[in-house]
C-alpha positions as CSV (number, residue, x, y, z in Angstrom):
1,X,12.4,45.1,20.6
2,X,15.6,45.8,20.3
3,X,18.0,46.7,23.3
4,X,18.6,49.9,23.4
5,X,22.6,51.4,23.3
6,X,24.1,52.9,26.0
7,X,27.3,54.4,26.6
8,X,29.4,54.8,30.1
9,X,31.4,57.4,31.0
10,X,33.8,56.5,33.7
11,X,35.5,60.0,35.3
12,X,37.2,57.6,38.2
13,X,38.5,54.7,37.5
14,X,41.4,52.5,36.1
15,X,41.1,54.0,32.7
16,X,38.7,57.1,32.5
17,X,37.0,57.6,29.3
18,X,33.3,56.2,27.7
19,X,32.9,53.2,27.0
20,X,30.2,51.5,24.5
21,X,29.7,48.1,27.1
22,X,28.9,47.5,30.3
23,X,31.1,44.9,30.5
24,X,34.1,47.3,29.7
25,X,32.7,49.8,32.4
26,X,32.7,47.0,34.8
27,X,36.6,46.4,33.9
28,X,37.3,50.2,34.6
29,X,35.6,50.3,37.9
30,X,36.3,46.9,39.0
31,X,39.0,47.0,42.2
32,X,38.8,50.5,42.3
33,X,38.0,52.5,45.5
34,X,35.4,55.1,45.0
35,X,34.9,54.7,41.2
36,X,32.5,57.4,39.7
37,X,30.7,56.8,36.1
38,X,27.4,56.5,35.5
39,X,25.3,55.5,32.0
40,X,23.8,57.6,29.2
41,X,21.9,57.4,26.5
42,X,23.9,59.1,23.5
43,X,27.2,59.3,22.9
44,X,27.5,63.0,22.4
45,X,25.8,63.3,25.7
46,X,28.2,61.2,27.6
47,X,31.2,63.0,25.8
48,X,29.8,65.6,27.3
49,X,29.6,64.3,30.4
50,X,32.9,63.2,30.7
51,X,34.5,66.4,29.5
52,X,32.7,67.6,32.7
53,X,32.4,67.1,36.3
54,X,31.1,63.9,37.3
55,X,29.2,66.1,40.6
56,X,27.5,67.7,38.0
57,X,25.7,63.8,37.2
58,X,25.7,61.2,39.7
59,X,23.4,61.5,42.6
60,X,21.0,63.4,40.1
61,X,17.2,61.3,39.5
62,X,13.9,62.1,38.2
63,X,11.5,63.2,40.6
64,X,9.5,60.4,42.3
65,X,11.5,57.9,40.6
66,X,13.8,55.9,43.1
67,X,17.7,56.7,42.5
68,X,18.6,52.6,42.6
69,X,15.3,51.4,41.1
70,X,15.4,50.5,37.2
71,X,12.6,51.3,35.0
72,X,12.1,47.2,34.8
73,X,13.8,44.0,35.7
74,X,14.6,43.5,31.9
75,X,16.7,46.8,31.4
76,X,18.3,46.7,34.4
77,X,19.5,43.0,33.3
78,X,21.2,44.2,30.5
79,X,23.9,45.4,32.3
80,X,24.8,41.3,33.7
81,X,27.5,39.7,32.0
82,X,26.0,36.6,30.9
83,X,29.3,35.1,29.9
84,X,30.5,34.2,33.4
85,X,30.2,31.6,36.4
86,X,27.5,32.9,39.7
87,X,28.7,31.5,42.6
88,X,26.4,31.2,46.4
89,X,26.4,29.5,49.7
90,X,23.8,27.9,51.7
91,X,24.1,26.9,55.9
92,X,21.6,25.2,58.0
93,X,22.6,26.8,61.0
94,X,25.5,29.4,61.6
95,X,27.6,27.2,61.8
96,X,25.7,24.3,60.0
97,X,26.1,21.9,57.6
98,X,27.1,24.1,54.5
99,X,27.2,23.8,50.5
100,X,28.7,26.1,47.6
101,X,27.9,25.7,43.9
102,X,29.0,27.6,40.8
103,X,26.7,27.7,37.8
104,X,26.7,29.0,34.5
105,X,25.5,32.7,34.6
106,X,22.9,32.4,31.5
107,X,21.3,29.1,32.3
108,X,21.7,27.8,35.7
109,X,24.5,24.7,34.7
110,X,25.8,23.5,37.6
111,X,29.4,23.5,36.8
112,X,30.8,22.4,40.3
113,X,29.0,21.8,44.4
114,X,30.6,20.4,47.4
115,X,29.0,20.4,50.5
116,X,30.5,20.1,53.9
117,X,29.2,18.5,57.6
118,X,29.9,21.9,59.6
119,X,31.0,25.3,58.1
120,X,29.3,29.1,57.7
121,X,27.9,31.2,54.7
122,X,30.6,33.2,54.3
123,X,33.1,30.5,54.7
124,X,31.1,28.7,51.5
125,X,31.1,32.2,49.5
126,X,34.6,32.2,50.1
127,X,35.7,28.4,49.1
128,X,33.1,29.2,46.2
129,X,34.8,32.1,44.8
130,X,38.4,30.6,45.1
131,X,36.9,27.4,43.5
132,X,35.5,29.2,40.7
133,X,38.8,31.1,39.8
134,X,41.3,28.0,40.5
135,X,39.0,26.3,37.7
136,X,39.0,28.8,35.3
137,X,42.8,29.1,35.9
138,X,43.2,25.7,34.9
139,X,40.8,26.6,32.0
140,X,43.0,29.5,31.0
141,X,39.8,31.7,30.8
142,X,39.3,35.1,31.9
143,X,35.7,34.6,33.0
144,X,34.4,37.0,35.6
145,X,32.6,35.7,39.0
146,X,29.5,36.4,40.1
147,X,28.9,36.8,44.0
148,X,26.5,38.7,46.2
149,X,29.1,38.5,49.3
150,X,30.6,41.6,49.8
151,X,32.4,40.1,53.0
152,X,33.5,36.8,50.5
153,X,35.4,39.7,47.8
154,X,37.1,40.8,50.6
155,X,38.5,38.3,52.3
156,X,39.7,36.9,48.5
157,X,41.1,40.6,48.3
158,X,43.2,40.0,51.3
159,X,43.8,36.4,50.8
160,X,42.6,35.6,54.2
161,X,39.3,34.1,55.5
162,X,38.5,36.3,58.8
163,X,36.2,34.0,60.1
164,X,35.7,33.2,64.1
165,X,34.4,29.8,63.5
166,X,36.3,27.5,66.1
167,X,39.0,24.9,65.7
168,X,38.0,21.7,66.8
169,X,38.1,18.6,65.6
170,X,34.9,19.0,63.6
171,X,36.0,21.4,61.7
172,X,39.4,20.1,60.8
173,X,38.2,19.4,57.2
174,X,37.0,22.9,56.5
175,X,40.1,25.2,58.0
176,X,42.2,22.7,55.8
177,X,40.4,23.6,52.8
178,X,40.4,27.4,53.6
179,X,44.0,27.4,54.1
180,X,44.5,25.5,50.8
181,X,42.2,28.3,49.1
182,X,44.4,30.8,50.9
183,X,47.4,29.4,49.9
184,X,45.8,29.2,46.4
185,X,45.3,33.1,46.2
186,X,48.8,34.1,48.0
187,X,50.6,31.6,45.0
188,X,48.4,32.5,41.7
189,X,47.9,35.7,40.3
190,X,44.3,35.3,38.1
191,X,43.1,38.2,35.6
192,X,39.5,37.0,36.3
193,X,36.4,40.1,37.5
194,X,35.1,39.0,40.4
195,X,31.7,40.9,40.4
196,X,29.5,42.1,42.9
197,X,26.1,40.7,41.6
198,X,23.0,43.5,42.4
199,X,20.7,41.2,43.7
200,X,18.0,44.4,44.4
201,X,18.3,45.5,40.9
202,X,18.8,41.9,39.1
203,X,16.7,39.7,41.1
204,X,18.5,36.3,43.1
205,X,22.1,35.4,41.5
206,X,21.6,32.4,39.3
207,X,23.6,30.0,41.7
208,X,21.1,30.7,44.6
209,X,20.0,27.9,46.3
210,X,16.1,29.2,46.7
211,X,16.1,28.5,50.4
212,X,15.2,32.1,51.8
């Protein structure tokens, strides 16, 4: 069956207008605080929309059906860009002996994994997401990146890993890594999306380790 074409109106965002992709929504609404757009079916209808107030659309569900819920896993996929690199963490203990990996969004290729003796989840989904765009830099691709961190987006939005773990001679190795990441950020400027992946909508990001 053939996927069925939607159309995005964006009313907030870098560059309000409708778009025929999510990937272009995504691009509008990427970075920016309190973006407002939501999908329709028809162009005319999101012309529409857009000519109007975006109160008078987003909030608004069909009765009984759950406002963040998609109709099916397969629909609700659509909206992933496959063309990109997923990125995750795993820590046996908090802190623990910790691991990052970046893999190829469509089918699961590792593309890069270093694991350390002592470190913390977020600390990985940081190094991860840094790692990810350093590479792609070098690549001179535009990829996006896939995380479900929220906390890991934000400290690469501020360029600085707020994490309490302590300085000690175990964890020498992994402070000089997250300063070299930091350093990375402060010195490069990347054009790379760096996504938040929906993990209740699309199911576990691709680079998960499966040990929930």
């Amino acid at each position: 069956m053939a996927k069925k074409q939607k159309y995005y109106v964006v009313w907030e965002g870098n560059n309000p207008g409708v778009y025929d992709s999510w990937t272009e929504c995504q691009l509008q609404i990427k970075g920016y605080p309190n973006a407002r757009y939501k999908a329709f079916n028809s162009k005319e209808e999101a012309l529409d929309a857009f000519r109007g107030s975006a109160a008078d659309h987003i909030g608004q569900k069909s009765p009984g059906k759950p406002k963040t819920k998609p109709d099916n896993l397969e629909e609700a996929r659509q909206e992933i860009i496959w063309d990109s690199i997923s990125v995750d963490a795993a820590c046996s203990g908090n802190p623990g002996v910790m691991e990052y990996q970046g893999v190829d969004t469509r089918n699961k290729t590792q593309i890069f994994h270093k694991k350390f003796s002592l470190g913390t989840n977020n600390i990985g989904e940081f190094l991860a997401i840094v790692h990810a765009l350093a590479l792609l830099k070098q690549q001179g691709k535009k990829t996006p990146v896939y995380t479900d961190s929220r906390t890991a987006m934000g400290w690469v939005k501020r360029k600085k890993a707020n994490t309490q773990l302590v300085r000690n001679a175990k964890t020498k190795l992994i402070y000089e890594l997250i300063q070299r990441a930091e350093a990375w950020l402060k010195n490069n400027a990347y054009d790379n999306p760096i996504l938040k992946w929906d993990t209740e909508r699309w199911g576990e990001i691709p680079a998960d380790f499966g040990r929930k």
